[in-house]
VOPAGU-2260 file (C-alpha; in pm, 1 decimal, decimal comma):
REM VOPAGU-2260
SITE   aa  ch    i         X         Y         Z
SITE  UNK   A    0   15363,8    8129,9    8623,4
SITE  UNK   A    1   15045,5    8056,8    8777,8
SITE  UNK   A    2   14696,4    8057,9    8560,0
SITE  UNK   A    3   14570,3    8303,3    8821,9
SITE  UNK   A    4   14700,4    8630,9    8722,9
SITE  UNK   A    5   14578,3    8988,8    8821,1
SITE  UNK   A    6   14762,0    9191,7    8639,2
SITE  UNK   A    7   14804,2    9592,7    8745,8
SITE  UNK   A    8   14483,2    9754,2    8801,2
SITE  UNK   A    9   14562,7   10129,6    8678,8
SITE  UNK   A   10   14860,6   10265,8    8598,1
SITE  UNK   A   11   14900,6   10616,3    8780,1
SITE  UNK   A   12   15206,2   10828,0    8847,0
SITE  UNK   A   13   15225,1   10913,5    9223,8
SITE  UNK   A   14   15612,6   10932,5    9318,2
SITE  UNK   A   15   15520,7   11207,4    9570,6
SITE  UNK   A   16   15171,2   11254,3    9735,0
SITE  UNK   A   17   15126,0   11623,9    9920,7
SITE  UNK   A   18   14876,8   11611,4   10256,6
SITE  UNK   A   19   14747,2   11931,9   10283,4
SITE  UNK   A   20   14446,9   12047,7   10516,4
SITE  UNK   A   21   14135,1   12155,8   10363,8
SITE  UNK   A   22   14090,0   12367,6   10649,5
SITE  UNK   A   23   14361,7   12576,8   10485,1
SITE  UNK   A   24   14262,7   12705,5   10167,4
SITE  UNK   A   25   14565,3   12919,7   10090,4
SITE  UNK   A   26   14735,6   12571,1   10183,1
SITE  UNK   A   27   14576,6   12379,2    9887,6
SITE  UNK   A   28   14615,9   12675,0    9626,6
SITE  UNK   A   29   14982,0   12658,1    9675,8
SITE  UNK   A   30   14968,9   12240,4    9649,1
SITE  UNK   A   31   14789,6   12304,8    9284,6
SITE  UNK   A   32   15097,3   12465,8    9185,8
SITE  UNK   A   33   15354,4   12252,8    9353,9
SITE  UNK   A   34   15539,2   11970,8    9179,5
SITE  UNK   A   35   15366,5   11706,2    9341,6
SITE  UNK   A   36   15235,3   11409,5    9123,7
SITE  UNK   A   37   14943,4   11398,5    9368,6
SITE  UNK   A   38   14715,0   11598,4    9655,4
SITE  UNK   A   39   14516,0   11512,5    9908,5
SITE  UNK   A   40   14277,5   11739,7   10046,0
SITE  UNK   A   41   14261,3   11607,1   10405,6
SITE  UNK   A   42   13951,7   11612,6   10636,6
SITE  UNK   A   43   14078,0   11365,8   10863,8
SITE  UNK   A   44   14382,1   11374,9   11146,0
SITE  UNK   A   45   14475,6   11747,8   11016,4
SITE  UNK   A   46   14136,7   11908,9   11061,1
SITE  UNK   A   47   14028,4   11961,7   11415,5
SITE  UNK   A   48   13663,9   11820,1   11502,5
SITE  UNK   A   49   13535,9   12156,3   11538,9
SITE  UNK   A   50   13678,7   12251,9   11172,7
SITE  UNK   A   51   13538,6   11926,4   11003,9
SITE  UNK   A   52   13225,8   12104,0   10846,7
SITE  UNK   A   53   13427,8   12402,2   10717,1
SITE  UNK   A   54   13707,2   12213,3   10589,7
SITE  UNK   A   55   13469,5   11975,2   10379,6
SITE  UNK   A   56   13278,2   12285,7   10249,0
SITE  UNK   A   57   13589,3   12399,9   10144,9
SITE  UNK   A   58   13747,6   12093,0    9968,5
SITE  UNK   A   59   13393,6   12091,4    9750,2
SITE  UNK   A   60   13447,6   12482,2    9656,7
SITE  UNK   A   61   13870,9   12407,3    9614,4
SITE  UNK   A   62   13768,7   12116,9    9411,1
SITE  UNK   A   63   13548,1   12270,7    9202,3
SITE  UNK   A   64   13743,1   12640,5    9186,0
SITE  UNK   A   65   14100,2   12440,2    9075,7
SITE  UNK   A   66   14183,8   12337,6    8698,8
SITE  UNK   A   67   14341,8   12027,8    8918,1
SITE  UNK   A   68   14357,2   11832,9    8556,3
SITE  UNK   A   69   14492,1   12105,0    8393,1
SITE  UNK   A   70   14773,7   12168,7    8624,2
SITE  UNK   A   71   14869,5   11792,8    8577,8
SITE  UNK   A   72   14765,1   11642,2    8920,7
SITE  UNK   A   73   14544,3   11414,1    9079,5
SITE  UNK   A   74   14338,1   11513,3    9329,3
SITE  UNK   A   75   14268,7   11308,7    9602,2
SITE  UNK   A   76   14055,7   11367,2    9909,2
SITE  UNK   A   77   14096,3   11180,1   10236,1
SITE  UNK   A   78   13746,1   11137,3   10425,3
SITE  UNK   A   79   13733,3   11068,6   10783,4
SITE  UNK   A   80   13717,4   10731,3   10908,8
SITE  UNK   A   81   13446,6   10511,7   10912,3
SITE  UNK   A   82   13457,1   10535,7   11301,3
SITE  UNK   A   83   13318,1   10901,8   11275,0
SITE  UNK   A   84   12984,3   11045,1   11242,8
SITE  UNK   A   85   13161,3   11258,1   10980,3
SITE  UNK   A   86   13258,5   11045,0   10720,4
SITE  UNK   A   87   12880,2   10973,2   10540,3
SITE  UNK   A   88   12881,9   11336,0   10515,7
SITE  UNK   A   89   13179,5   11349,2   10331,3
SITE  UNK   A   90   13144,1   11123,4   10079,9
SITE  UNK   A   91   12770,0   11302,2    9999,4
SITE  UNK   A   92   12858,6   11611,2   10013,8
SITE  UNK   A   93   13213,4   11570,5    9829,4
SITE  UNK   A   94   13070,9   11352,5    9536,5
SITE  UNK   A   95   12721,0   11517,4    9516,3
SITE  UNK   A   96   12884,0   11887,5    9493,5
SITE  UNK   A   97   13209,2   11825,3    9300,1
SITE  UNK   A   98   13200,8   11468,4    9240,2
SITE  UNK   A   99   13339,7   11502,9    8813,1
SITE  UNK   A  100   13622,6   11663,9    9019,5
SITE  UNK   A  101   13694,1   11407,6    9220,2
SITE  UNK   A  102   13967,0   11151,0    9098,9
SITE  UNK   A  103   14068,5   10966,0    9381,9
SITE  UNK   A  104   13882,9   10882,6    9806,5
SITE  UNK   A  105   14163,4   10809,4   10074,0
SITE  UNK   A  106   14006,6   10590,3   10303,8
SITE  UNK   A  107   14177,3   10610,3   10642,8
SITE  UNK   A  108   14222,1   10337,7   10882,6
SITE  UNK   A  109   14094,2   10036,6   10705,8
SITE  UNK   A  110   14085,7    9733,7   10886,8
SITE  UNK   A  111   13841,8    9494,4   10708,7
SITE  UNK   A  112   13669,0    9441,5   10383,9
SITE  UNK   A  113   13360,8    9546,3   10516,8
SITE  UNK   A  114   13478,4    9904,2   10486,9
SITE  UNK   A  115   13604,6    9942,1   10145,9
SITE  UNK   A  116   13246,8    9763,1   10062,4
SITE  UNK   A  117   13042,5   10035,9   10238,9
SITE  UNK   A  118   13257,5   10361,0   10067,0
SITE  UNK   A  119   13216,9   10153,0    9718,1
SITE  UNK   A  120   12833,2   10121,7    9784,5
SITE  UNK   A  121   12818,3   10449,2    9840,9
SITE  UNK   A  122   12960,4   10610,2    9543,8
SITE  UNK   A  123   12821,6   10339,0    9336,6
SITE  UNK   A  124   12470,7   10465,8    9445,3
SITE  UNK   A  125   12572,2   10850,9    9452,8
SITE  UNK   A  126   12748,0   10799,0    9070,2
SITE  UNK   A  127   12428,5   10675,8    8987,5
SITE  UNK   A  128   12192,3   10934,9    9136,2
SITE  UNK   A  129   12390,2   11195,0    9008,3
SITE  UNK   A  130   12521,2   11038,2    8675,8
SITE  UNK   A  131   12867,8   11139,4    8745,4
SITE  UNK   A  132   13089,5   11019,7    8387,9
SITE  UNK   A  133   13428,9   11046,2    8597,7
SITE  UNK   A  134   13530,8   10692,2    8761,9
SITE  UNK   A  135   13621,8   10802,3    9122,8
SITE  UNK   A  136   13848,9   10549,8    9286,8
SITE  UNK   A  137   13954,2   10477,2    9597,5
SITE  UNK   A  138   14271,6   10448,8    9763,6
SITE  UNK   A  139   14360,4   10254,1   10102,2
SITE  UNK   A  140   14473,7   10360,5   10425,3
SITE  UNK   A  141   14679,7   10014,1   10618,6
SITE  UNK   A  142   14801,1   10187,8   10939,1
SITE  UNK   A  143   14619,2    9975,7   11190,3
SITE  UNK   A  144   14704,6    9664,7   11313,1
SITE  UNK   A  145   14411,2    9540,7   11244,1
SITE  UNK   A  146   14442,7    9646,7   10889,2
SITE  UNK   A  147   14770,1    9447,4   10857,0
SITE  UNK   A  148   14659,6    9181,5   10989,4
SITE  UNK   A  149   14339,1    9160,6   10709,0
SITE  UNK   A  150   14632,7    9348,8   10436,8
SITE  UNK   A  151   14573,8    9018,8   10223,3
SITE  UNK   A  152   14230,9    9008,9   10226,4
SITE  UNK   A  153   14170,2    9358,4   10154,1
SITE  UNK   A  154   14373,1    9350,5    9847,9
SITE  UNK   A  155   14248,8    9013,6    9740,0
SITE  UNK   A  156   13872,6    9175,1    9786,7
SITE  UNK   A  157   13950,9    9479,2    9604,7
SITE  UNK   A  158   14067,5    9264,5    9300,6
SITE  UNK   A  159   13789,7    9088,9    9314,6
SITE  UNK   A  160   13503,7    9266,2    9406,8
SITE  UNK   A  161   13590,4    9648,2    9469,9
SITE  UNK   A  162   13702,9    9749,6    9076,3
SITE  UNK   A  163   13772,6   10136,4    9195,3
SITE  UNK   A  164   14059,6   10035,2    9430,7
SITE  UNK   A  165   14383,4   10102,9    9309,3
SITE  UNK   A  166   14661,3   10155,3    9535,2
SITE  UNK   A  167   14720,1   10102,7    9912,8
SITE  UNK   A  168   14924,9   10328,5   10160,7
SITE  UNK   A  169   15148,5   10234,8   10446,7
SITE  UNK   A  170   15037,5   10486,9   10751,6
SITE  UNK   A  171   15314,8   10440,0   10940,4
SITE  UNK   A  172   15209,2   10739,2   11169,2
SITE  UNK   A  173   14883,4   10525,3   11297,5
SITE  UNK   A  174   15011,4   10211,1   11261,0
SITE  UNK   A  175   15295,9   10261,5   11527,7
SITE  UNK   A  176   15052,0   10451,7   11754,7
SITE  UNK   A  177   14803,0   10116,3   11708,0
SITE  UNK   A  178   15135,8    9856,6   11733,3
SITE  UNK   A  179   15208,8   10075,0   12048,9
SITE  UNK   A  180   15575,0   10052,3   11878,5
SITE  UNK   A  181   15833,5   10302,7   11999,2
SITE  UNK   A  182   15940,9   10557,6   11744,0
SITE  UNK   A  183   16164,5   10878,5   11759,9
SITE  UNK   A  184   16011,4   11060,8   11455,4
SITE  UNK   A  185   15713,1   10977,1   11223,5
SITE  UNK   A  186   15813,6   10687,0   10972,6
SITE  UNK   A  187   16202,6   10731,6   11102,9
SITE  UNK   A  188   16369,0   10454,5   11306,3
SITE  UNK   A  189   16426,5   10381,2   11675,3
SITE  UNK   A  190   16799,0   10349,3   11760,7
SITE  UNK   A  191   16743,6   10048,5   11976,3
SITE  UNK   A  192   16571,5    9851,3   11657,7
SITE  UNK   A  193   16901,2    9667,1   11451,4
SITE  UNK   A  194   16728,1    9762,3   11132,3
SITE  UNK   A  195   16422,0    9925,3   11046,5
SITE  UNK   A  196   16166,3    9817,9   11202,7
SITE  UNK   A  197   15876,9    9901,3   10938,2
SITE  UNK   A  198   16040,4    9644,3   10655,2
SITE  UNK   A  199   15817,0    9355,5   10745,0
SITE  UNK   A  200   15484,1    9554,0   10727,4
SITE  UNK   A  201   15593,2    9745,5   10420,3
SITE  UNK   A  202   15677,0    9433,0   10280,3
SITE  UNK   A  203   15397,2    9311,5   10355,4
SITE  UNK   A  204   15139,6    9540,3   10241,6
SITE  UNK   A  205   15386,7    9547,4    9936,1
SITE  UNK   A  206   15335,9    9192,1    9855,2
SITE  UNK   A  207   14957,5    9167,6    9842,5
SITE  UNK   A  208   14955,1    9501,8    9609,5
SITE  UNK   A  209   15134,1    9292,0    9328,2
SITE  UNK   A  210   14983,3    8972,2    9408,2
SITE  UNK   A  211   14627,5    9113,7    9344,3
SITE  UNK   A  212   14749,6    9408,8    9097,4
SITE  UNK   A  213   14721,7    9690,2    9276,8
SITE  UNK   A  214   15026,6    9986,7    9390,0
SITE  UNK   A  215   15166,4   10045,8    9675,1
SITE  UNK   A  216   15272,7   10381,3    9795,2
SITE  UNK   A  217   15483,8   10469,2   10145,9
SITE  UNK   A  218   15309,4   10719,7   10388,9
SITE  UNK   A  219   15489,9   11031,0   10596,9
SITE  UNK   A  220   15768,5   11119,9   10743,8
SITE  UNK   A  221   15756,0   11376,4   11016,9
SITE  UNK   A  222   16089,5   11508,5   11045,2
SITE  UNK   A  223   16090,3   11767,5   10721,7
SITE  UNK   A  224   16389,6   11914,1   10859,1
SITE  UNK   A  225   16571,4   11607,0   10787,9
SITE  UNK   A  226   16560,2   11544,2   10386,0
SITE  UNK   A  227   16841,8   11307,5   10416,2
SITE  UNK   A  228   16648,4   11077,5   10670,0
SITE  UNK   A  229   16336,2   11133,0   10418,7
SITE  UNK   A  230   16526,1   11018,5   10100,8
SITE  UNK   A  231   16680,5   10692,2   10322,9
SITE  UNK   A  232   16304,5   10625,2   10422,7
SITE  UNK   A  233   16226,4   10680,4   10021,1
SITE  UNK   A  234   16474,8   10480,2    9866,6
SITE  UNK   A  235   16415,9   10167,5   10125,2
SITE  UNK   A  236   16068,4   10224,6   10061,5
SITE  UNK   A  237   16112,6   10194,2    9719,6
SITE  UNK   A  238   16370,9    9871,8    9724,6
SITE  UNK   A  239   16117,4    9740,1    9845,7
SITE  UNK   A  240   15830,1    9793,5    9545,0
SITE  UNK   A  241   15646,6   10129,3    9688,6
SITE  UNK   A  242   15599,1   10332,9    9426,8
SITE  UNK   A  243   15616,2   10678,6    9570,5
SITE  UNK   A  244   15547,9   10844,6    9921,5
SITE  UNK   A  245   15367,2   11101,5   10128,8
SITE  UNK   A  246   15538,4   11438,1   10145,4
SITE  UNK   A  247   15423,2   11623,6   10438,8
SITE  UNK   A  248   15548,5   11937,5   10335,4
SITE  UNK   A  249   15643,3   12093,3   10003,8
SITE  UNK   A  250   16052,6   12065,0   10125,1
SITE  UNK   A  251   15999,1   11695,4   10082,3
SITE  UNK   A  252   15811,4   11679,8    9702,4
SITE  UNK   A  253   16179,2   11733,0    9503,1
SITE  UNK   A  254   16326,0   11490,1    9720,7
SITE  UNK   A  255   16011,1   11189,5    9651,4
SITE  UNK   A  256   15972,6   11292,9    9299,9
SITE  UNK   A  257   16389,2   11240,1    9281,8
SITE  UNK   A  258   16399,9   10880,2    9469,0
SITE  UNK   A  259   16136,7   10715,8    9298,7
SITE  UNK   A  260   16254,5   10869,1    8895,7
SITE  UNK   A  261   16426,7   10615,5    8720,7
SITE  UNK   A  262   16773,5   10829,9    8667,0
SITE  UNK   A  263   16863,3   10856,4    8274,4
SITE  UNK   A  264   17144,3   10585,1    8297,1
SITE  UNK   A  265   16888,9   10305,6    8479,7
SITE  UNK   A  266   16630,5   10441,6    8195,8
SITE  UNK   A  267   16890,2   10391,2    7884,7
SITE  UNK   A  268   17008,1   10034,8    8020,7
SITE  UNK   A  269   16650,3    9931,6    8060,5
SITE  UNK   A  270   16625,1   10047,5    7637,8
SITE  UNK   A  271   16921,6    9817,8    7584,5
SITE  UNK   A  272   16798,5    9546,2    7771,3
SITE  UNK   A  273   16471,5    9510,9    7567,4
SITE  UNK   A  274   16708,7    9547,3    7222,1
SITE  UNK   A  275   16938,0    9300,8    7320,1
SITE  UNK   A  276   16670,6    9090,9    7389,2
SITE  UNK   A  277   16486,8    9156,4    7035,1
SITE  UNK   A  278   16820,6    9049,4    6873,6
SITE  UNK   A  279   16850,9    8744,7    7107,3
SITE  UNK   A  280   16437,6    8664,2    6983,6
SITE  UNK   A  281   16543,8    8725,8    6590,4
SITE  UNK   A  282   16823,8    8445,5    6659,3
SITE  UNK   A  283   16616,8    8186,5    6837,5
SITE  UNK   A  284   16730,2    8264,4    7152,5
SITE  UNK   A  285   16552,8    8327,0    7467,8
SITE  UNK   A  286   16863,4    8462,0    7649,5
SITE  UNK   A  287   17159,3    8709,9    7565,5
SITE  UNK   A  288   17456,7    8880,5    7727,1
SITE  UNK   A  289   17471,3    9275,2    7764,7
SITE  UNK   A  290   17776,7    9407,6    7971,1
SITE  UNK   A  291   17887,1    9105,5    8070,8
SITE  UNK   A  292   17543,1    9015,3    8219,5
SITE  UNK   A  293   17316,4    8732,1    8109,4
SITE  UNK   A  294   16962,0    8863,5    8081,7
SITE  UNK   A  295   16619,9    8709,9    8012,2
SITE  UNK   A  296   16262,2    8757,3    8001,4
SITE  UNK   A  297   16233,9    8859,9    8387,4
SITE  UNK   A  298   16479,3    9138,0    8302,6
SITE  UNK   A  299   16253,1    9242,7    8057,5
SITE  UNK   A  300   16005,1    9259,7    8313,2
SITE  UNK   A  301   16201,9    9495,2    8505,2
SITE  UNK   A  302   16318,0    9661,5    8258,2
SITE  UNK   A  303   15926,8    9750,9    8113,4
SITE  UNK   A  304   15861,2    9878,5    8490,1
SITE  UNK   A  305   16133,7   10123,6    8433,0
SITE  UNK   A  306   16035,9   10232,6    8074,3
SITE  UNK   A  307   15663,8   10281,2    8195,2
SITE  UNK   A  308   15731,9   10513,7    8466,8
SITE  UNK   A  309   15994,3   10678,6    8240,7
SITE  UNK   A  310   15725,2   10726,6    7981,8
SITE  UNK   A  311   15455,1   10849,3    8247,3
SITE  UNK   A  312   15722,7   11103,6    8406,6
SITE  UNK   A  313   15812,0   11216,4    8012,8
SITE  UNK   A  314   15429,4   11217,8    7958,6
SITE  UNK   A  315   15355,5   11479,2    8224,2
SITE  UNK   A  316   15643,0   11716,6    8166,9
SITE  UNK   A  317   15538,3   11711,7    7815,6
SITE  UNK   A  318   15171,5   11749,0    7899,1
SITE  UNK   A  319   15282,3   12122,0    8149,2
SITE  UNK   A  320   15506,6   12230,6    7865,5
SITE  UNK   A  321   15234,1   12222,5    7628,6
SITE  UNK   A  322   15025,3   12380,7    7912,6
């Protein structure tokens, strides 16, 4: 093991992440009482430009109106990009108005470090002004090429300089628009492609969240009429290290919240790993057998990931049946 170690930023439950348009506020009443682990208020790609003002007054009044921690969720709000004349204006107005509300900023379309260093500044200095107590963080947008390209140095600059990072998404939507790649469905896969062709760049993005500690979470797919090519695109996604994905519509909440759950049997043998393992330490030995199966300390590292999401997912239904 190398010296260098950054180990995981924040732990945070997000198997399934609702979009919903805070142009529609009967939209983002019903997300507070879905099932999702977490929602985004969006002012970006769903909001028409000559909505953006209305829907950003009305993510400060949702935000504020909505027990969002009582009802178990995160709330997240995705700002326009950095491109825009609109995105100063939402982070202002968002964390001056309802800023102890806020838990989470989506930033869209990041391409360099530069950007997550100008959003940081400016709740740093808005924090400050307006002595929020809440730590607002900020989540990542890769669905450029660009952004792929700098995926590395993003993550390596948000582990070392940009503390409120915590998790970067795949925006497969963008990202093929920006590869000019040819796609039959938002995040689905092209016929002509032997494979799917978004493995590398999830992999990718994948590999610098756990080499500088952060998560990594798998955007949209378009086609909610089509749970079973949503749960494929889910469980690849989450062979792969992704902790969760984007549902695009309520349909598709169950069926992220399902794929990325430990089931009860992976759960149990992750429990017997870690016993087996005590016993094997109690003896002297740094190995033992369980079903036939040698294990060791890096099945105890799997076996922790399984227990903590176990205990996070246990930890919230406890949390709404005390509720």
């Amino acid at each position: 093991m190398s010296h260098t170690l950054h180990p995981l930023r924040r732990q945070r439950l997000q198997r399934s992440t609702l979009a919903v348009p805070a142009s529609n506020p009967g939209m983002v009443e019903k997300a507070a009482e879905s099932e999702a682990d977490v929602v985004f208020l969006d002012l970006e790609d769903a909001v028409a430009p000559p909505e953006k003002e209305q829907a950003r007054k009305n993510a400060v009044q949702l935000l504020n109106d909505i027990d969002w921690r009582g009802k178990g969720k995160t709330v997240s709000v995705r700002i326009n990009g950095l491109d825009t004349h609109y995105m100063y204006r939402d982070v202002v107005d968002l964390l001056e108005q309802a800023g102890e509300k806020v838990d989470t900023l989506l930033v869209p379309k990041v391409g360099v470090t530069g950007d997550l260093y100008m959003v940081d500044a400016m709740i740093n200095q808005i924090s400050a002004a307006k002595g929020l107590k809440n730590n607002v963080c900020i989540e990542v947008l890769i669905e450029t090429a660009l952004g792929m390209a700098n995926v590395e140095d993003i993550a390596r600059f948000a582990a070392l300089s940009c503390p409120r990072v915590e998790v970067l998404h795949f925006g497969v939507a963008d990202y093929a628009a920006s590869m000019r790649a040819r796609t039959t469905n938002i995040g689905g896969l092209n016929p002509d492609y032997p494979g799917d062709q978004w493995h590398a760049s999830i992999t990718r993005m994948v590999i610098a969240c756990r080499a500088y500690g952060l998560r990594a979470c798998d955007g949209p797919f378009g086609d909610f009429s089509d749970p079973e090519g949503y749960m494929a695109g889910a469980r690849r996604a989450a062979a792969l290290g992704c902790e969760g994905k984007w549902a695009i519509h309520p349909s598709q909440i169950k069926l992220a919240n399902e794929v990325f759950s430990p089931p009860p049997a992976e759960v149990e043998k992750a429990r017997n790993i870690i016993a087996a393992l005590r016993e094997a330490e109690a003896q002297g030995r740094g190995a033992a057998s369980l079903d036939g199966k040698m294990i060791d300390a890096a099945s105890e590292k799997m076996a922790n990931n399984v227990l903590v999401i176990a205990e996070a997912i246990a930890a919230k239904a406890g949390a709404a049946q005390a509720a």
